[in-house]
N, C-alpha and C positions, 0 to 999 in steps of 0.2 A: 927643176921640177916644175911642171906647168899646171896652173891653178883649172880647176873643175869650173866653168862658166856654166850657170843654170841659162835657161831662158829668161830668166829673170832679170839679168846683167848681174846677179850676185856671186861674187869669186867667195866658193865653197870649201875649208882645204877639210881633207877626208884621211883618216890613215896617216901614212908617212909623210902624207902632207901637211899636216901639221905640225910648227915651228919651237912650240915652246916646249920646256924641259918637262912642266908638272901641270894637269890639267882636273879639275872638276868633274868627277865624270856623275853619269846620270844615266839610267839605265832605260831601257825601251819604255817603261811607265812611266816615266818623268819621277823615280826614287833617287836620291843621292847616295852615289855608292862610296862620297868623300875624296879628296883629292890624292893623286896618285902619279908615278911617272908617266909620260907619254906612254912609254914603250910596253910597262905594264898593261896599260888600258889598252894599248894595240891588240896583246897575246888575248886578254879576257874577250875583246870581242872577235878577234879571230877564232878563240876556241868554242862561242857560243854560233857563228857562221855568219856573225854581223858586220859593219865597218863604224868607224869610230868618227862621228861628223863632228867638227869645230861647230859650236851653235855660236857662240860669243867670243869672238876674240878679243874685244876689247877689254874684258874684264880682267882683275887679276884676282887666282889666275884665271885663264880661259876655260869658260864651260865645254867641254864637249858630251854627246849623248851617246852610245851604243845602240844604235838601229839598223835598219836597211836603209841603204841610202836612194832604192829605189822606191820604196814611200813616202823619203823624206821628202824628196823631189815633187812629188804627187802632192803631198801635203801643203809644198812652199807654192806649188802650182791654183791649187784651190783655194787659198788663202789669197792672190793676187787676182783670180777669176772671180771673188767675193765682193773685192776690195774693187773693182773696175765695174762691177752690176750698179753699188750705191754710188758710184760716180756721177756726176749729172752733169752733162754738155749740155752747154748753150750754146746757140749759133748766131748773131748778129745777121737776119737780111735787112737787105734794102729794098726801097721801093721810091722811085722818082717820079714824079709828076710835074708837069709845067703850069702854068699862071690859065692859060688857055685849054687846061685838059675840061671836056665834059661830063657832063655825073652820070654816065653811064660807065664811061671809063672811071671814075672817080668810083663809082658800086663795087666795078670787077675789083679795084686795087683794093679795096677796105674789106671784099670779102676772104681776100688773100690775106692781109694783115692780122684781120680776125685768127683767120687759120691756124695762123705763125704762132701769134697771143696763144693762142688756146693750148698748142704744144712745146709751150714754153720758151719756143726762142726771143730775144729782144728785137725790133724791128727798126729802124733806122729808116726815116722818110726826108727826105729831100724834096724840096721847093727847088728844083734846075730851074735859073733865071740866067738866060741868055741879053744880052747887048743891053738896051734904055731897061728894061725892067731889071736890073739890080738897081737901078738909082733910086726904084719905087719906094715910097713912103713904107716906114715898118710894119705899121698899122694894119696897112691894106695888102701886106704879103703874111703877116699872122692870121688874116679874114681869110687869107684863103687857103691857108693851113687848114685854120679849121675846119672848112668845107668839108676835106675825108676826113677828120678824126670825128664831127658828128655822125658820119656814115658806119663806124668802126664798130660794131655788137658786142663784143668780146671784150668784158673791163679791162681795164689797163690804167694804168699810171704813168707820168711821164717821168723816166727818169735822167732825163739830160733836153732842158726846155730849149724852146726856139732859139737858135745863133745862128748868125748870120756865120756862114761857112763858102769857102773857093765857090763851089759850085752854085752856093744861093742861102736859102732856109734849110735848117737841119734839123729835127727832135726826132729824141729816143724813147721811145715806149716798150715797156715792160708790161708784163701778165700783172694786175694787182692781187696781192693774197688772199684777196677774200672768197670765201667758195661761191661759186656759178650757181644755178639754181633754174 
C-alpha cells in the first residue's frame, strides 16, 4: 500500500492505511472519542462520509482524527504558507573595489550597499588587491576600507571585521538594530 505524499514531503497514512491495531480517535472538533480499533474508527468515519487521518503516529497509541482529508490538506497547506511568510531570508551580496577606485565610483558602490543594509541583506566588501599591493602595509588598506564605509548612510555594524582574505581585504556588514529615523 502506497503512503499519501502531501506537498509538504509528509507521508500521510489515511484509512486502511493505517498500521496499527488501536488508535486515539478525535473527532472533526478536536473532542476525544477515546481509543478504539482501527477498523472500528474506519466504519464510524466511513458512516459519518469522513476518512480517518493518522495525525500522530508516533505516539502510543496513535492519534488519529475523523475529518475530510480534503481540508486536512488545506489546513497542513496554510499552516506551512504561515510558517514560510515569518521566515526571513538573508542574502549575502558582495561588492569589490580596488585600492585605485574613485569616490564617485566609491558614492555609486556605498549607495548600493546602503540599499542592501536598508533591506536587510548582509553585504560582504572586498578590497581586490592584485600583484605589489597585497604586500601593502595593513594600515593603509584598512584607510582605504574606510573610504566607502564613511560614504555608507544606512547604519550598520560590522559583523565580521577586516581580514586579510585570497582576494585582498574582506568585512562583513550588517543592518544595526537600532531604528532609522
Amino acid at each position: 500500500m502506497k503512503l499519501i505524499k502531501n506537498n509538504l514531503n509528509i507521508s500521510t497514512r489515511i484509512n486502511n492505511q493505517i498500521r496499527a491495531e488501536e488508535v486515539r480517535v478525535l473527532n472533526a472538533t478536536g473532542e476525544s472519542l477515546g481509543v478504539m480499533s482501527t477498523r472500528e474508527a474506519i466504519a464510524k468515519a466511513e458512516s459519518e462520509g469522513l476518512d480517518l487521518i493518522e495525525i500522530s503516529a508516533t505516539s502510543k497509541p496513535p492519534i488519529a482524527k475523523i475529518m475530510d482529508y480534503g481540508k486536512f490538506q488545506y489546513d497542513q497547506k496554510k499552516k506551512a504558507n504561515a510558517a514560510k511568510v515569518k521566515l526571513v531570508k538573508t542574502e549575502t551580496k558582495v561588492v569589490q573595489i580596488k585600492i585605485g577606485t574613485g569616490e564617485h565610483d566609491l558614492s555609486l558602490k556605498a549607495g548600493k550597499i546602503s540599499k542592501w543594509l536598508a533591506e536587510g541583506n548582509r553585504v560582504k566588501l572586498d578590497l581586490f588587491l592584485i600583484g605589489r599591493t597585497k604586500y601593502m602595509k595593513i594600515d593603509f588598506l584598512k584607510e582605504r576600507m574606510e573610504r566607502i564605509l564613511r560614504l555608507i548612510t544606512t547604519s550598520y555594524k560590522i559583523a565580521d571585521g577586516p581580514k586579510k582574505s585570497p582576494k585582498g581585504l574582506s568585512v562583513v556588514l550588517e543592518r544595526s538594530k537600532e531604528k532609522q529615523s
